[in-house]
N, C-alpha and C positions, 0 to 999 in steps of 0.2 A: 712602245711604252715611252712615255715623254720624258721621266727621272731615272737613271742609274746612279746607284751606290757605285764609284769608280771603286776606293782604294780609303784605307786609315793608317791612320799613324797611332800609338799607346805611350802613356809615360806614366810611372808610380816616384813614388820618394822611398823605394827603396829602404821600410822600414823608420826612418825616421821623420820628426816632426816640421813641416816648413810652412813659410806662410803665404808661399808661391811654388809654380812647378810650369816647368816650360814642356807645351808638346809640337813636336816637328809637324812642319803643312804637310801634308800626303803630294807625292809626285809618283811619275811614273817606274818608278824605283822603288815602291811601296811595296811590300813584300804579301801584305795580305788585302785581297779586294775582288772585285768579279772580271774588271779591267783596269788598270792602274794607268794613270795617263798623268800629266804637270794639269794644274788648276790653271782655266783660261775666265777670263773675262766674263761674266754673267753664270758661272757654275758658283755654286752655294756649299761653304762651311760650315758645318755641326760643331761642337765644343762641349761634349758630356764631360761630367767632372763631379768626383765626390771626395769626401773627405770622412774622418770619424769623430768629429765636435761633440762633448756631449751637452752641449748646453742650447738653450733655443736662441743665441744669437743669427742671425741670419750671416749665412757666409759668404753669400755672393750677391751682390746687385747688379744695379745700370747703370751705376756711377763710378764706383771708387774697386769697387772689388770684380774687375770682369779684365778679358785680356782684351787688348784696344782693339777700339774700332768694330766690336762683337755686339749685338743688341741681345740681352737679357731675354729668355722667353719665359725662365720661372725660376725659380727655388725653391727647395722644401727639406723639412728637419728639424731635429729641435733632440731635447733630453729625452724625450719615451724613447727615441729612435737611436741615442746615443751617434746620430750618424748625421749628413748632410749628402745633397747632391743638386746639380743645378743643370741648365744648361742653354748655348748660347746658339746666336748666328750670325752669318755674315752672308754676303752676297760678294764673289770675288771681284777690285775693279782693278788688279795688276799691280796695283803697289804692296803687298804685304810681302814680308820679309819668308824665311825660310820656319821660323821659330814661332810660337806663342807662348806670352808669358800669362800665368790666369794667378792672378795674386788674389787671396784666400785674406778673412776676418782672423784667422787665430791659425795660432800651429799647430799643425793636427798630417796626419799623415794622410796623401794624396796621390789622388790617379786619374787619369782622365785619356781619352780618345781624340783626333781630329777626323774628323772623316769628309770627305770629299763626295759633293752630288754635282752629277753633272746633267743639261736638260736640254732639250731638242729648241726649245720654245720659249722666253720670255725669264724673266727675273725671277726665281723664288719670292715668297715672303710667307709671312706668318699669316695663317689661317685659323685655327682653333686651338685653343687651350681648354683644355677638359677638366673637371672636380678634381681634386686628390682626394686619394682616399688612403683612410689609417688602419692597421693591425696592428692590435699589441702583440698576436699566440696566432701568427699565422699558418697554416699550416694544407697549402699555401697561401702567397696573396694572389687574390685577383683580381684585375686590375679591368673594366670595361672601356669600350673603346669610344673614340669620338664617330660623330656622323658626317664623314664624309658626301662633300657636294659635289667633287669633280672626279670623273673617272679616270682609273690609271694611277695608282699609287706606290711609291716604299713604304712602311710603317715599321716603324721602329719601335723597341723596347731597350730600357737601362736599368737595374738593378743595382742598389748600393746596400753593402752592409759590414758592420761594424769588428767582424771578426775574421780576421784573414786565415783561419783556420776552418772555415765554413768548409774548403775542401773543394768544392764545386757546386755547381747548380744544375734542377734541370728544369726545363721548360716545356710545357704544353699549352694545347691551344692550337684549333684550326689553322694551319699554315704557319705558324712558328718556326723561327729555325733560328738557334746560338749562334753567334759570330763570337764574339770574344769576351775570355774570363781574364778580370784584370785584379791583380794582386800588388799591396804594396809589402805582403811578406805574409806567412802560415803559422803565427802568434797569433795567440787570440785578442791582442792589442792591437792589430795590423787593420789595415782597412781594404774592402775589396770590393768588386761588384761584375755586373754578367751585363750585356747589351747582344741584342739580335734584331732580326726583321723577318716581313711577312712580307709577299707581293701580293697587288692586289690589282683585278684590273676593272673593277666595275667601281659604282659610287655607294654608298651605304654607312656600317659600321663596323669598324675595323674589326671588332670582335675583343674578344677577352685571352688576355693573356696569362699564365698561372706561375711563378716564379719560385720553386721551390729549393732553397740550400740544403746543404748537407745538416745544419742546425738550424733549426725555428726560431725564430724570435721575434721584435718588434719589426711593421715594416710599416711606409709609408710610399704612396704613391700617386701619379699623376699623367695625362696626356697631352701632347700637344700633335698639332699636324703645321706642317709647311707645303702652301699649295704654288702655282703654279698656272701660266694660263692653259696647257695642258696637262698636268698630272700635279698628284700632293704627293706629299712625304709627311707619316705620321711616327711620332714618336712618342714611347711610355717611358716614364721615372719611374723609380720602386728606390725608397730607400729603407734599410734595415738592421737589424743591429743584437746584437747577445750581451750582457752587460759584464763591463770590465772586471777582471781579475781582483 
């Protein structure tokens, strides 16, 4: 297989409201991964990141609101969702520091992943981005997948929602498996969200993922894939929300 998931790094705001949050570069010192290794030269950066906004200003772009040197692959959220999440990439070329700083539209409590691919073959970059799609009364959402062209995949999913009291999530879905549940605190002001993957080793589509919380509520969501000149890496959004106290 041409991509490995090495290893990630997590960070929340620990409850309170900030209009940035820095998450550490994954190395081999990384406590959770399949093989944790230092980022080298043409391995590739992920940057999932959500917050609990509840208004439709957009919180992250390609400009002003992204951590340096990340290229934007999308955002999505607004008020039905009380929630946002976004998320970026980079291609490693040896100069980036140990930290990312992902500076946010508004103060809103936050959390986000760095995760680390690494690849036998050639440069990542961006291959497909897929519909979003909205739920107000999910129950769950699910979320279809893009049609991959090259064979040999990671496909990822990310789940955001608005209530860190949600408790947990679970996931179904041919080949689905939870990596990690990220909490910025268990109020139901708090913000949280869930990300996993699927391996895949033929070309087609990814398939559907079902993202169920411990409480229902708005969700929204979206795909994208990162290919590769042997293998992609696809990843799903879902953001979600219960509405404030």
């Amino acid at each position: 297989m041409a991509l490995t998931l090495n290893c990630w790094e997590s960070a929340n705001s620990a409850g309170a409201g900030v209009t940035s949050l820095d998450v550490n570069k994954p190395t081999s010192g990384s406590a959770l991964g399949d093989s944790p290794k230092n980022a080298a030269v043409g391995d590739l950066l992920i940057i999932v990141v959500g917050n609990d906004d509840a208004t439709d200003t957009v919180q992250w772009d390609d400009a002003t609101y992204k951590p340096t040197g990340f290229t934007l692959i999308d955002e999505i959220g607004g008020a039905a969702s009380d929630s946002h999440c976004a998320a970026f990439y980079k291609v490693v070329n040896g100069t980036e520091g140990s930290s990312f700083t992902i500076p946010s539209q508004a103060s809103q409590e936050m959390y986000a992943s760095c995760i680390l691919i690494s690849g036998s073959v050639g440069s990542p970059s961006l291959h497909l981005i897929g519909a979003a799609v909205a739920d107000e009364t999910p129950a769950p959402l699910d979320i279809t997948g893009v049609n991959n062209t090259i064979a040999d995949c990671i496909v990822f999913y990310l789940a955001s929602y608005d209530g860190g009291d949600a408790g947990a999530f679970a996931v179904s879905g041919t080949g689905w498996i939870e990596r990690a549940e990220l909490f910025s605190g268990t109020a139901s002001t708090d913000a949280c969200g869930v990300w996993g993957t699927r391996a895949m080793s033929g070309t087609g589509a990814s398939g559907t993922v079902s993202v169920t919380p411990t409480t229902g509520d708005g969700m929204y969501g979206f795909q994208f894939s990162i290919a590769e000149i042997a293998g992609i890496v696809a990843f799903m959004i879902v953001t979600m929300s219960r509405p404030q106290p």
